[in-house]
mmCIF file of the N, C-alpha and C atoms, coordinates in Angstrom:
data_MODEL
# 
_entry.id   MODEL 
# 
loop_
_atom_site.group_PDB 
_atom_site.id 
_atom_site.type_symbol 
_atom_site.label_atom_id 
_atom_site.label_alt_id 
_atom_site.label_comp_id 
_atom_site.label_asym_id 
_atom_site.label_entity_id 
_atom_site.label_seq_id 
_atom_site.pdbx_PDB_ins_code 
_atom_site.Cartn_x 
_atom_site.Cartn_y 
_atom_site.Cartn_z 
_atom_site.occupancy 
_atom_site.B_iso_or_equiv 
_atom_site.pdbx_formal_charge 
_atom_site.auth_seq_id 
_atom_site.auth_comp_id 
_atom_site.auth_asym_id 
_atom_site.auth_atom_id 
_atom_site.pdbx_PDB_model_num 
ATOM 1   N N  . UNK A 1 1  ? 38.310 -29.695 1.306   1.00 0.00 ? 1  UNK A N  1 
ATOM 2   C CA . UNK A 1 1  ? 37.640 -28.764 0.406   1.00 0.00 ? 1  UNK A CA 1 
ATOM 3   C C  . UNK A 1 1  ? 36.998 -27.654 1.223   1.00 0.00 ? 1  UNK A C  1 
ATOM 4   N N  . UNK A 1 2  ? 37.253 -26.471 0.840   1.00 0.00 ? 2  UNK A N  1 
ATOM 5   C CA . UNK A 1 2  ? 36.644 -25.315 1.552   1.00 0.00 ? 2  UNK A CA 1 
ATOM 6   C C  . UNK A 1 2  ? 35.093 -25.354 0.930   1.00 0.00 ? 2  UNK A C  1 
ATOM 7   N N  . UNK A 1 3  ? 34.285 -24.975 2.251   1.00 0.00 ? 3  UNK A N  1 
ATOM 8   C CA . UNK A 1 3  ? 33.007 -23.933 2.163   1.00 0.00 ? 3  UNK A CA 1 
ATOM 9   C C  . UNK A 1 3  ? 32.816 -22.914 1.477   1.00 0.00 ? 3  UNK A C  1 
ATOM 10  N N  . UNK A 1 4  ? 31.851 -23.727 0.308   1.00 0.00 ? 4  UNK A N  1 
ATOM 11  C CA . UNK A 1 4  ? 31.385 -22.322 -0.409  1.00 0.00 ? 4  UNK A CA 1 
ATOM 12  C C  . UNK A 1 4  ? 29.980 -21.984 0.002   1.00 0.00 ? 4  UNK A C  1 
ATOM 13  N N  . UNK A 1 5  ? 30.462 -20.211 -0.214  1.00 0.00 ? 5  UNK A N  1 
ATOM 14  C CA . UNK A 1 5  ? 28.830 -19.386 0.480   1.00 0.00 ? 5  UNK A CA 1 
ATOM 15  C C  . UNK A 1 5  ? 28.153 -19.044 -0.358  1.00 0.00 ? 5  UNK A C  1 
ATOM 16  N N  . UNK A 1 6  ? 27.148 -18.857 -0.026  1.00 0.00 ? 6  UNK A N  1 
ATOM 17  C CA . UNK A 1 6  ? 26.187 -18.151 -0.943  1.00 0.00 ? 6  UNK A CA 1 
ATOM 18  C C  . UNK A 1 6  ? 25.954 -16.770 -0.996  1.00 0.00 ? 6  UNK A C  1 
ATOM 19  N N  . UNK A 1 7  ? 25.878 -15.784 -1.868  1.00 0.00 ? 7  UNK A N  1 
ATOM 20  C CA . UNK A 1 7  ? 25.946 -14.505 -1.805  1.00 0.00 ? 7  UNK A CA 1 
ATOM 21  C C  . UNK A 1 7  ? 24.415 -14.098 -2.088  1.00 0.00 ? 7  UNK A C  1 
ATOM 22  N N  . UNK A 1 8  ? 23.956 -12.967 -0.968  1.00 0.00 ? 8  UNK A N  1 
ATOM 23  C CA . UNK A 1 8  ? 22.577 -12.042 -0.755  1.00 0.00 ? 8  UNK A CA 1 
ATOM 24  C C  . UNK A 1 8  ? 22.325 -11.515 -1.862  1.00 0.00 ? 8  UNK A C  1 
ATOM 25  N N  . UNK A 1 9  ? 21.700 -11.955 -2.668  1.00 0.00 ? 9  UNK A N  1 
ATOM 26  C CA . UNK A 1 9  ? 21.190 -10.981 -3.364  1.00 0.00 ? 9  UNK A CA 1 
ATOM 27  C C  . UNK A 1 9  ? 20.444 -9.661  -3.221  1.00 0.00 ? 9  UNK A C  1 
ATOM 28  N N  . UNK A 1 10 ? 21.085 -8.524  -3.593  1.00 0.00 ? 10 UNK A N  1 
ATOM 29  C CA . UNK A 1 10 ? 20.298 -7.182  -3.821  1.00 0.00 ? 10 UNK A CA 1 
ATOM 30  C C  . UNK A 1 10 ? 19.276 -7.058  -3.828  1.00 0.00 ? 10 UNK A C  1 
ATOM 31  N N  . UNK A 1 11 ? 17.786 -7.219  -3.859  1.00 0.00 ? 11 UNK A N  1 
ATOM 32  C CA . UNK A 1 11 ? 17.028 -6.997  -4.212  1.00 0.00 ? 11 UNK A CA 1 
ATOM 33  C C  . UNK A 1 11 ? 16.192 -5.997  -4.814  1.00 0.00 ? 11 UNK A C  1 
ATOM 34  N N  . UNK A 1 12 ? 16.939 -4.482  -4.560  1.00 0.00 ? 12 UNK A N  1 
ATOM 35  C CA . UNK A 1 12 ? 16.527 -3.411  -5.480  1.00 0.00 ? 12 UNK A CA 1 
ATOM 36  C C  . UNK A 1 12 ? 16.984 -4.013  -6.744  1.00 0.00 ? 12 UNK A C  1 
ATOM 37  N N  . UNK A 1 13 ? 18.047 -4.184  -6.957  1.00 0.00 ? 13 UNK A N  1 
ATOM 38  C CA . UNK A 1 13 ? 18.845 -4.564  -8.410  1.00 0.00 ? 13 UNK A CA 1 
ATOM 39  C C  . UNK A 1 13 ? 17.870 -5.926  -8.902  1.00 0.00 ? 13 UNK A C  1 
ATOM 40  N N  . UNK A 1 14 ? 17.471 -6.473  -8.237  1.00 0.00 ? 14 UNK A N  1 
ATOM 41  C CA . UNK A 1 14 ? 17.116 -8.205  -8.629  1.00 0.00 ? 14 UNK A CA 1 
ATOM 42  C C  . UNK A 1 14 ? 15.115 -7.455  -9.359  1.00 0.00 ? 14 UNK A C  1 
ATOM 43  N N  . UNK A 1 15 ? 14.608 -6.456  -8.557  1.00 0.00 ? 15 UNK A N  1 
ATOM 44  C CA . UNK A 1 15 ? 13.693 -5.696  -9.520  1.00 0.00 ? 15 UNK A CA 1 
ATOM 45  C C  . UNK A 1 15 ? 13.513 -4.967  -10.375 1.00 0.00 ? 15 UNK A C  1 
ATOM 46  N N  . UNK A 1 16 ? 14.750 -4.547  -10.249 1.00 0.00 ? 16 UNK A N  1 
ATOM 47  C CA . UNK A 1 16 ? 15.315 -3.738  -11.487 1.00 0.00 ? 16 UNK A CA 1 
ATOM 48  C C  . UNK A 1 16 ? 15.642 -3.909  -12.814 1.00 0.00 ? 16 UNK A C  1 
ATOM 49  N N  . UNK A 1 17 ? 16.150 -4.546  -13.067 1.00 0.00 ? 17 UNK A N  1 
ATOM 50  C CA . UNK A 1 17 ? 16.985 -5.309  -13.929 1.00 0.00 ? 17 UNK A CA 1 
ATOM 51  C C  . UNK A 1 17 ? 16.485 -6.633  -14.547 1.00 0.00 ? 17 UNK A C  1 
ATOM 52  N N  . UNK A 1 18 ? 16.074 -7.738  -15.845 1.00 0.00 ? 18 UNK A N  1 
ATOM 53  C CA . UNK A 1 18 ? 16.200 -9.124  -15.871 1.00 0.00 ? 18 UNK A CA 1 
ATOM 54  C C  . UNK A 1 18 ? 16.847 -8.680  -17.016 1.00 0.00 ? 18 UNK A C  1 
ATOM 55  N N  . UNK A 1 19 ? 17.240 -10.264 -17.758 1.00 0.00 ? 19 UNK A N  1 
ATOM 56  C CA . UNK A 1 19 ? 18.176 -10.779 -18.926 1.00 0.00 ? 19 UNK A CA 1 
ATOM 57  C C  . UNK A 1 19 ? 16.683 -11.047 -19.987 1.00 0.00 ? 19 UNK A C  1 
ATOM 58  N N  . UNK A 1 20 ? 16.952 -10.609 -20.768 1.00 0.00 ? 20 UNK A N  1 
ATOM 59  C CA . UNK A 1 20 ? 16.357 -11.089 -21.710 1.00 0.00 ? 20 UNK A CA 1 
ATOM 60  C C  . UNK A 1 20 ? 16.789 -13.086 -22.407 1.00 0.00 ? 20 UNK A C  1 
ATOM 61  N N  . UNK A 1 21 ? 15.718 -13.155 -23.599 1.00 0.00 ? 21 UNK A N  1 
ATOM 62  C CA . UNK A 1 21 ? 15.690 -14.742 -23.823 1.00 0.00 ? 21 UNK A CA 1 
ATOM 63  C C  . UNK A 1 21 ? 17.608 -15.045 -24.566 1.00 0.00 ? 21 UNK A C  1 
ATOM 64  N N  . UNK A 1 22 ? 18.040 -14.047 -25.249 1.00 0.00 ? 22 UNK A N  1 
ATOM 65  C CA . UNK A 1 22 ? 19.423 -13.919 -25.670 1.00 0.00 ? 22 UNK A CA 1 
ATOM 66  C C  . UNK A 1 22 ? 20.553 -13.529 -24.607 1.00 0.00 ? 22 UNK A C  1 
ATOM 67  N N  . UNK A 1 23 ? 19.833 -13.229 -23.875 1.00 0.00 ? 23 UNK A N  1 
ATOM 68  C CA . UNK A 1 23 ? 21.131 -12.901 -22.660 1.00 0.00 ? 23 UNK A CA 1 
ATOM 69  C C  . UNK A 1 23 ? 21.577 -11.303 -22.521 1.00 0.00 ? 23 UNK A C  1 
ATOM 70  N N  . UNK A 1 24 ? 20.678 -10.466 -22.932 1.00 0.00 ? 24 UNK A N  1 
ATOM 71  C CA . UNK A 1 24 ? 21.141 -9.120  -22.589 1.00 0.00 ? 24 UNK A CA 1 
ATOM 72  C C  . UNK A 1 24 ? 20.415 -8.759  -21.596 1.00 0.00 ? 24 UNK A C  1 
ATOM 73  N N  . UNK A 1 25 ? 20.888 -7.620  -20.889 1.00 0.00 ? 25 UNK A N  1 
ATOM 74  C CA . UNK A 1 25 ? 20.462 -7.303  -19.433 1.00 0.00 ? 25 UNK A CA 1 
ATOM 75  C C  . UNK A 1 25 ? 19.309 -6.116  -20.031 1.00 0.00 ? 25 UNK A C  1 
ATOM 76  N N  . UNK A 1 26 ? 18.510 -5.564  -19.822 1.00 0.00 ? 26 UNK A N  1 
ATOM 77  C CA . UNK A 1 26 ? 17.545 -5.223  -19.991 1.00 0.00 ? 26 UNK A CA 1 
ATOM 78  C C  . UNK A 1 26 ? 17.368 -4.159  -18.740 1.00 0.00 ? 26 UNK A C  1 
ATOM 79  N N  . UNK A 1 27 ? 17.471 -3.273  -18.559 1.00 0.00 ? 27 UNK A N  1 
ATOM 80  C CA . UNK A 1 27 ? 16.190 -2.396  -17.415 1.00 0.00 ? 27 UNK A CA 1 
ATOM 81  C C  . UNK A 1 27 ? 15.169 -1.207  -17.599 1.00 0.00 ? 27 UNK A C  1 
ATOM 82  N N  . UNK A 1 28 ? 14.176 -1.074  -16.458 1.00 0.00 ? 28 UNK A N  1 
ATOM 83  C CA . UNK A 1 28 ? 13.525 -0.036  -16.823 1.00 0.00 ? 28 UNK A CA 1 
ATOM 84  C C  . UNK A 1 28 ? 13.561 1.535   -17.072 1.00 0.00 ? 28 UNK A C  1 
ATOM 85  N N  . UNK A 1 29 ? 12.528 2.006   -17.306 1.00 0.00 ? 29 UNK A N  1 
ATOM 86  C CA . UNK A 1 29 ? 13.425 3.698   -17.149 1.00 0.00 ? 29 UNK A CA 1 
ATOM 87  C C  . UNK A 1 29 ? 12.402 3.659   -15.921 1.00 0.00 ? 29 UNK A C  1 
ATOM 88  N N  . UNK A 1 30 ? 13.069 4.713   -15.194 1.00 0.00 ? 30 UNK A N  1 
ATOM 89  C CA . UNK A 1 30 ? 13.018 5.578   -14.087 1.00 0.00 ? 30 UNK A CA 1 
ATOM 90  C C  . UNK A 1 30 ? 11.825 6.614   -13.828 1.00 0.00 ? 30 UNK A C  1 
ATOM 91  N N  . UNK A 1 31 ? 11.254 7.315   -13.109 1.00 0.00 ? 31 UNK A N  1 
ATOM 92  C CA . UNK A 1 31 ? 10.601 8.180   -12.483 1.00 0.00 ? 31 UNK A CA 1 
ATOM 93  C C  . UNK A 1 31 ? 9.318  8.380   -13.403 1.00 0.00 ? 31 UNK A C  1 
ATOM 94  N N  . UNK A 1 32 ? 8.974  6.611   -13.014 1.00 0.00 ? 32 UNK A N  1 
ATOM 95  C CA . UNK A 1 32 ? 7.221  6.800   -13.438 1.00 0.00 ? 32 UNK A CA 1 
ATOM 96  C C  . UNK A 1 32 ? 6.366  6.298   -11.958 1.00 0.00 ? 32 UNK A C  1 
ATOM 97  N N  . UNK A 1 33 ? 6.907  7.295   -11.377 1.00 0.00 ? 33 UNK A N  1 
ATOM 98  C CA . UNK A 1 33 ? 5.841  6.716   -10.056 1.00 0.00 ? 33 UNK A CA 1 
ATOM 99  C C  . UNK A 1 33 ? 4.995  8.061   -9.707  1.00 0.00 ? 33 UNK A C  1 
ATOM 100 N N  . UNK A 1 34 ? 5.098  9.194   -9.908  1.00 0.00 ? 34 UNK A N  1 
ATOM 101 C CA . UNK A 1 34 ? 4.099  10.302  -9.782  1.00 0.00 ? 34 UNK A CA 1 
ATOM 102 C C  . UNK A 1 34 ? 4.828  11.454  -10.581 1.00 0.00 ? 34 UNK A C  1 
ATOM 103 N N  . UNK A 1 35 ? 4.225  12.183  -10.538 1.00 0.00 ? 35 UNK A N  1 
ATOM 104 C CA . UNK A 1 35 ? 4.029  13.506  -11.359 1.00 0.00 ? 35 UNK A CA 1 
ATOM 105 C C  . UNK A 1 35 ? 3.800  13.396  -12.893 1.00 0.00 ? 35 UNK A C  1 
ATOM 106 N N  . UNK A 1 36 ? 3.063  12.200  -13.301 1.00 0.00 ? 36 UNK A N  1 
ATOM 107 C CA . UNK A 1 36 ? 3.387  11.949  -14.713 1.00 0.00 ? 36 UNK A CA 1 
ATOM 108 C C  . UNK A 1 36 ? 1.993  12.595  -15.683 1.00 0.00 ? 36 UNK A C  1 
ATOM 109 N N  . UNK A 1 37 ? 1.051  13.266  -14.914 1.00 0.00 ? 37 UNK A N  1 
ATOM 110 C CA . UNK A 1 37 ? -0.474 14.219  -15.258 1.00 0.00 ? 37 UNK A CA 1 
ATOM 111 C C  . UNK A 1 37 ? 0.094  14.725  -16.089 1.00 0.00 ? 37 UNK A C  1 
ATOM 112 N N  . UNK A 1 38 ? 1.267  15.986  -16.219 1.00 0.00 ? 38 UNK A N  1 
ATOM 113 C CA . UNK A 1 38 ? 1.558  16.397  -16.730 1.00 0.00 ? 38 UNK A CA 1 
ATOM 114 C C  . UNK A 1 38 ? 2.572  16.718  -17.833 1.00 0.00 ? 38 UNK A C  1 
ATOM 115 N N  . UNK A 1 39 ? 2.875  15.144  -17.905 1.00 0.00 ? 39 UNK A N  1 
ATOM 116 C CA . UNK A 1 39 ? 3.829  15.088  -19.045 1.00 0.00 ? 39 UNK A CA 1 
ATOM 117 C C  . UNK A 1 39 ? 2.803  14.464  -20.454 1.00 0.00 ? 39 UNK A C  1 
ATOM 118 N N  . UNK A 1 40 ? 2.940  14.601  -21.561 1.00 0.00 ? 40 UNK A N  1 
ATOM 119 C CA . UNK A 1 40 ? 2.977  14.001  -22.462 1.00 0.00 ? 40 UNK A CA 1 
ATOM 120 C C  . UNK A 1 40 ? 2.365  13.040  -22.690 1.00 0.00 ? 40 UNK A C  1 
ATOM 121 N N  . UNK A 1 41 ? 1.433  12.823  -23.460 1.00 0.00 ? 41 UNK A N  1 
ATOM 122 C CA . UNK A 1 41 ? 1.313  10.914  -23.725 1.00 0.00 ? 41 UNK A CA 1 
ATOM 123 C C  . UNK A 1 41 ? 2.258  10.200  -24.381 1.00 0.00 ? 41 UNK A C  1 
ATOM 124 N N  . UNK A 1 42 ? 3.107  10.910  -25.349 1.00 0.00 ? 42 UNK A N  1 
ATOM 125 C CA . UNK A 1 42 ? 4.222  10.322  -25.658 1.00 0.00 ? 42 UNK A CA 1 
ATOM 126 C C  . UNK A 1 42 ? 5.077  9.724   -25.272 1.00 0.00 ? 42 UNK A C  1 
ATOM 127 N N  . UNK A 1 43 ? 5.623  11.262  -24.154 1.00 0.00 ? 43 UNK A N  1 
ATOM 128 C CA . UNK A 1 43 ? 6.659  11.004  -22.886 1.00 0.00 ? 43 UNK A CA 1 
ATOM 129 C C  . UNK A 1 43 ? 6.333  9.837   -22.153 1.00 0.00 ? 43 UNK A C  1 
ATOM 130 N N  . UNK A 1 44 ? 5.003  9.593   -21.514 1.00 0.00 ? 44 UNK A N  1 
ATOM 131 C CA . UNK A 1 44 ? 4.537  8.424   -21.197 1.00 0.00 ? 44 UNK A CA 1 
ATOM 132 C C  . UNK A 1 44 ? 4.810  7.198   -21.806 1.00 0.00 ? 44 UNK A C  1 
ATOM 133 N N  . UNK A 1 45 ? 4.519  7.064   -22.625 1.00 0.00 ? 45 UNK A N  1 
ATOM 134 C CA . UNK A 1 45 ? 4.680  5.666   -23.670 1.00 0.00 ? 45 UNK A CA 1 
ATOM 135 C C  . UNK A 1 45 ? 5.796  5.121   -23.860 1.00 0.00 ? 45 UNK A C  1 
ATOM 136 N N  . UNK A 1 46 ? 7.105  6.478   -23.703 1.00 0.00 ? 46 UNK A N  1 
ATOM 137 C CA . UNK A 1 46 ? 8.447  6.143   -23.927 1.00 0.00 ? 46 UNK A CA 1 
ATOM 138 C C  . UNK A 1 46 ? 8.370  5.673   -22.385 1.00 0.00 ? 46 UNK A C  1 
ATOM 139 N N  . UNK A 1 47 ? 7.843  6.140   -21.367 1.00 0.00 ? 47 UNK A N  1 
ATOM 140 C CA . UNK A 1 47 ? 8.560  5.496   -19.730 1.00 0.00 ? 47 UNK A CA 1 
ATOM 141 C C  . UNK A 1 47 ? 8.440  4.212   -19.910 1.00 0.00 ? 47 UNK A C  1 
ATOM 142 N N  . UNK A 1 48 ? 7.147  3.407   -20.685 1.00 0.00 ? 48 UNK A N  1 
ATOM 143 C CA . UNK A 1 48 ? 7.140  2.137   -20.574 1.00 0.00 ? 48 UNK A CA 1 
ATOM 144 C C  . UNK A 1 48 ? 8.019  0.771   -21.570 1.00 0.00 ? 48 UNK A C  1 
ATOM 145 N N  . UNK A 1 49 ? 8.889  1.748   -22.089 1.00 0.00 ? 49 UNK A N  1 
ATOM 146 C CA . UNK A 1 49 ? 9.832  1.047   -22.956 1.00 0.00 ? 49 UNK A CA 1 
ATOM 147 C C  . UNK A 1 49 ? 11.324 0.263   -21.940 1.00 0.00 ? 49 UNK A C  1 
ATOM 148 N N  . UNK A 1 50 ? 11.628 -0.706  -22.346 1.00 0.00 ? 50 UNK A N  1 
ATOM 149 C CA . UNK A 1 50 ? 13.005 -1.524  -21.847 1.00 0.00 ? 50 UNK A CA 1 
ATOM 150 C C  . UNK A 1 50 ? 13.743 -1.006  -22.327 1.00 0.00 ? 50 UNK A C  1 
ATOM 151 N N  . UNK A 1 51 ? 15.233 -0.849  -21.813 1.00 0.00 ? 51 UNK A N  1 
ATOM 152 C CA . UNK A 1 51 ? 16.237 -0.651  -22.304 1.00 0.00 ? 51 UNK A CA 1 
ATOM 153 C C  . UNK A 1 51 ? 17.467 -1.487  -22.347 1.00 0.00 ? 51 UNK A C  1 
ATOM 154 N N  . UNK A 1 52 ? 18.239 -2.024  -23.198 1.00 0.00 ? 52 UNK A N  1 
ATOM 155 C CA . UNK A 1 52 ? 19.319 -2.837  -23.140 1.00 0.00 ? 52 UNK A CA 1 
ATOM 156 C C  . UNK A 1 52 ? 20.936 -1.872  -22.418 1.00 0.00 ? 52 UNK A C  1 
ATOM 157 N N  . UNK A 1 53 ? 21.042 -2.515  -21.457 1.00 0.00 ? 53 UNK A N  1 
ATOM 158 C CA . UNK A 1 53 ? 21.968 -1.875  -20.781 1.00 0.00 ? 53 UNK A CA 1 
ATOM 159 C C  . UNK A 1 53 ? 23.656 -1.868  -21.720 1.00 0.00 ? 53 UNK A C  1 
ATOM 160 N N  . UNK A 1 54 ? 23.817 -1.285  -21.544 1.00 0.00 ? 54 UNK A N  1 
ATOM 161 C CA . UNK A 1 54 ? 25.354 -0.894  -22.744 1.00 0.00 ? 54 UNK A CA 1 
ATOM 162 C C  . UNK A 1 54 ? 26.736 -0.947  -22.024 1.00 0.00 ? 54 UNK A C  1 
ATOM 163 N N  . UNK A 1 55 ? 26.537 -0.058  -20.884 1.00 0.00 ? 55 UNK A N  1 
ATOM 164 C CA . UNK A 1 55 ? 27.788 -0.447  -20.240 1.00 0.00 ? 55 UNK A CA 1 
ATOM 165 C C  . UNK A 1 55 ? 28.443 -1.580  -19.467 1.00 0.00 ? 55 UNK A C  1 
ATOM 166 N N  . UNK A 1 56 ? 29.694 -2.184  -20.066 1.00 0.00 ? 56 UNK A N  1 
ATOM 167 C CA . UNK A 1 56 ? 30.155 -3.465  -19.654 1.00 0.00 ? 56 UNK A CA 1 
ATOM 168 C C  . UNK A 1 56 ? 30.445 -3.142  -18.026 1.00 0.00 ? 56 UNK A C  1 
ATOM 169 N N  . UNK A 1 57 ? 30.614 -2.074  -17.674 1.00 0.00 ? 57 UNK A N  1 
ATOM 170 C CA . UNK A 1 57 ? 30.726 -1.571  -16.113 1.00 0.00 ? 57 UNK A CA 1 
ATOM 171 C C  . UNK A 1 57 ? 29.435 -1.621  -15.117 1.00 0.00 ? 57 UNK A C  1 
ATOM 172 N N  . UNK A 1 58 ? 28.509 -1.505  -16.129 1.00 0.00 ? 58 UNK A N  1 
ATOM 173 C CA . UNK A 1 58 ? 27.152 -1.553  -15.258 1.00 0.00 ? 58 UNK A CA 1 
ATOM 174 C C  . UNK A 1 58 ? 26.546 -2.832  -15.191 1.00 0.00 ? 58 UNK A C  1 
ATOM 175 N N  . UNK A 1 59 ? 26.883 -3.702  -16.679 1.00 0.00 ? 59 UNK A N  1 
ATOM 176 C CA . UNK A 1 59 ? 26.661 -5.066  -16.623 1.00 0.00 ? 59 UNK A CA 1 
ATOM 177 C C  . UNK A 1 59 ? 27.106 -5.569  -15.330 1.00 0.00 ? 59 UNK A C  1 
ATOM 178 N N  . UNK A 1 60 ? 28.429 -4.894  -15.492 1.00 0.00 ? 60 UNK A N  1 
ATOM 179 C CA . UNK A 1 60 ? 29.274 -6.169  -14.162 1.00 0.00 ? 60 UNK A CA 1 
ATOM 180 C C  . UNK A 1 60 ? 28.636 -5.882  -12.873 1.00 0.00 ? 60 UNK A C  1 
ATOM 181 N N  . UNK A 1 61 ? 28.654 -4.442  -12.863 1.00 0.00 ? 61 UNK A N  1 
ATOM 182 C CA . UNK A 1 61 ? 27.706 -4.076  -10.895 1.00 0.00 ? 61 UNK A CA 1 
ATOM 183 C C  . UNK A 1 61 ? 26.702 -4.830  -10.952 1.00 0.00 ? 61 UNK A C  1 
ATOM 184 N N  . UNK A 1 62 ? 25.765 -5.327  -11.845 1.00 0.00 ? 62 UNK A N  1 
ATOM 185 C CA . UNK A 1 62 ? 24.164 -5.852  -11.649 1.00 0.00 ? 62 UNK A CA 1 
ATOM 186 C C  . UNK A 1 62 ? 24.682 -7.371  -11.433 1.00 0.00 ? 62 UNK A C  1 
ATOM 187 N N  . UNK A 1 63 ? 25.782 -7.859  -12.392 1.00 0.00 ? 63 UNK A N  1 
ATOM 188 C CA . UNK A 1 63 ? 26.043 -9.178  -11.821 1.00 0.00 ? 63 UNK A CA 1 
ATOM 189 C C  . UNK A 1 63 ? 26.864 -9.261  -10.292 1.00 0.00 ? 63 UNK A C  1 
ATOM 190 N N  . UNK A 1 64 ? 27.627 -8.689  -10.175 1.00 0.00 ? 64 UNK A N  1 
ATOM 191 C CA . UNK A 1 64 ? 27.761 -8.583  -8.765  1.00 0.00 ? 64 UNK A CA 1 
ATOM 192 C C  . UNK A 1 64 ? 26.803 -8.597  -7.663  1.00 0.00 ? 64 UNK A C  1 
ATOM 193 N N  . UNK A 1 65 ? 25.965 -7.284  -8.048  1.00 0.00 ? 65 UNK A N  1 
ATOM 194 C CA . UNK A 1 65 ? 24.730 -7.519  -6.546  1.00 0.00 ? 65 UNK A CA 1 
ATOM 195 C C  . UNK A 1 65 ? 23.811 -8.290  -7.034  1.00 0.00 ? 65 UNK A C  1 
ATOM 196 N N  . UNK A 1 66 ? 23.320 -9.035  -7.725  1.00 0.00 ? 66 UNK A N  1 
ATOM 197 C CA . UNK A 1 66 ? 22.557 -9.601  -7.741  1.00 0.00 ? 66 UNK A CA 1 
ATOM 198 C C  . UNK A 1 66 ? 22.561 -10.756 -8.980  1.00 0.00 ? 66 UNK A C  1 
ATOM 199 N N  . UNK A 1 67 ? 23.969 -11.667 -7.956  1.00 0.00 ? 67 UNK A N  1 
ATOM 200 C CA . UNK A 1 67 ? 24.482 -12.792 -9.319  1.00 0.00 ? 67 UNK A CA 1 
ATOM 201 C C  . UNK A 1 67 ? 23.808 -14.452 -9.592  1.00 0.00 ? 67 UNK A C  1 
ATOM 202 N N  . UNK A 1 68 ? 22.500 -14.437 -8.822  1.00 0.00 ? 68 UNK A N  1 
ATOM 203 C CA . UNK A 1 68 ? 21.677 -15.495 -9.259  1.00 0.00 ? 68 UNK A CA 1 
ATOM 204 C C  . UNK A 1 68 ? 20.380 -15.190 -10.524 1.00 0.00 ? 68 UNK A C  1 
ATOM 205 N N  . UNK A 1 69 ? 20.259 -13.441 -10.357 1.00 0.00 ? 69 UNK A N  1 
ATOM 206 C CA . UNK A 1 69 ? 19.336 -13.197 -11.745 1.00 0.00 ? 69 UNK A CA 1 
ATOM 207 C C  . UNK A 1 69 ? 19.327 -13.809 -12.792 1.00 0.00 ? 69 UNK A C  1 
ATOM 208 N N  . UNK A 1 70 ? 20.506 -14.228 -13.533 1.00 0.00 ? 70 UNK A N  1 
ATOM 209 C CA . UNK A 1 70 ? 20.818 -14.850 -14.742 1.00 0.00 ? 70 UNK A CA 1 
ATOM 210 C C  . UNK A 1 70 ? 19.625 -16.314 -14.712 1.00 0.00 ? 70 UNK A C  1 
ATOM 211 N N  . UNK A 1 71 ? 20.019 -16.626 -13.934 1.00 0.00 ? 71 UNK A N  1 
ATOM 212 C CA . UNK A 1 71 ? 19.558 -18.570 -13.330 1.00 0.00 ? 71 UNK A CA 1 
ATOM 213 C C  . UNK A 1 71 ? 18.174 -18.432 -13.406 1.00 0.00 ? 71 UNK A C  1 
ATOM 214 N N  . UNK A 1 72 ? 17.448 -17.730 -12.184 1.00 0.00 ? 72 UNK A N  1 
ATOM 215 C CA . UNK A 1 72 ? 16.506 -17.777 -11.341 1.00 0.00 ? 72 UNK A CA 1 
ATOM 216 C C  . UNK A 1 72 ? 15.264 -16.946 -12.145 1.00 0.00 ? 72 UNK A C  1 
ATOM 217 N N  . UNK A 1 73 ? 15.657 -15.851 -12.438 1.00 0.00 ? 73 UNK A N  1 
ATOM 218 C CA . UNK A 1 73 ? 14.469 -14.985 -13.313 1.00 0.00 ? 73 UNK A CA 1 
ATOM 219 C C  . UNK A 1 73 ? 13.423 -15.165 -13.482 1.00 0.00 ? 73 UNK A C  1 
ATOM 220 N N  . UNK A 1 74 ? 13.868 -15.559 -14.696 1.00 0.00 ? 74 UNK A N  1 
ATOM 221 C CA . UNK A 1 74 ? 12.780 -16.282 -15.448 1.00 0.00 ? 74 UNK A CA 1 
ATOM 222 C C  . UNK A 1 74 ? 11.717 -17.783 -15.367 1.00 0.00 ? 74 UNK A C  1 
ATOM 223 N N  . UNK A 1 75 ? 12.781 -18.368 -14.402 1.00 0.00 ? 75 UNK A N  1 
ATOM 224 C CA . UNK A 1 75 ? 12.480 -19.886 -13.434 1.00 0.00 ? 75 UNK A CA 1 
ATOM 225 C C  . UNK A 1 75 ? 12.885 -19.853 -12.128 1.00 0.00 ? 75 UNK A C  1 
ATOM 226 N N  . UNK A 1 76 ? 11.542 -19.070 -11.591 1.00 0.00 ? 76 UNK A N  1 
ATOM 227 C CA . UNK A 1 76 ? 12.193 -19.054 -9.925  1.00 0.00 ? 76 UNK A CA 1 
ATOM 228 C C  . UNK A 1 76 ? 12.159 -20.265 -9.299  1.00 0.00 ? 76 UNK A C  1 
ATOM 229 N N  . UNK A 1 77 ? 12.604 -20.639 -8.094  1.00 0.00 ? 77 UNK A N  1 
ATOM 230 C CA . UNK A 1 77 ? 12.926 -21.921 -7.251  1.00 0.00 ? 77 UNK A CA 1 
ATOM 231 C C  . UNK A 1 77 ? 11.504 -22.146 -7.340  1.00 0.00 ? 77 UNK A C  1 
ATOM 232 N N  . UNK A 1 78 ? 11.136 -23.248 -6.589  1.00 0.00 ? 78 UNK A N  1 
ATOM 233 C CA . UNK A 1 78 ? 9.558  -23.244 -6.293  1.00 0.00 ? 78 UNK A CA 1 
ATOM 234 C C  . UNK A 1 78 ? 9.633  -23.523 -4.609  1.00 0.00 ? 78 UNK A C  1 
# 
């Protein structure tokens, strides 16, 4: 029987990204780390919203780099 390996997880992607309790991939939006004085409180409110990821192409890249997320997430090792 051959050696099976274990594959590195990504870790940008593994913060990026979790599965929700149904199994959809979920990520955040983007570019709330400064300049945000001057946007909106609205605009704001929307940065802190999840988004369900749509593309079956992008699904697959996040399971690729980072294919223990599914498992581990939500119940990390101890």
């Amino acid at each position: 029987m051959g050696k099976k390996y274990k594959i590195k997880t990504h870790k940008a992607t593994a913060k990026r990204f979790r599965y929700s309790g149904s199994g959809k991939l979920l990520r955040t939006k983007g570019g709330k780390s400064h300049l945000r004085r001057r946007r909106s409180k609205r605009a704001r409110r929307l940065l802190d919203q999840t988004l369900v990821v749509e593309s079956a192409q992008d699904r697959k890249r996040v399971q690729r780099l980072a294919p223990y997320l599914k498992k581990y997430k939500s119940n990390p090792p101890a």
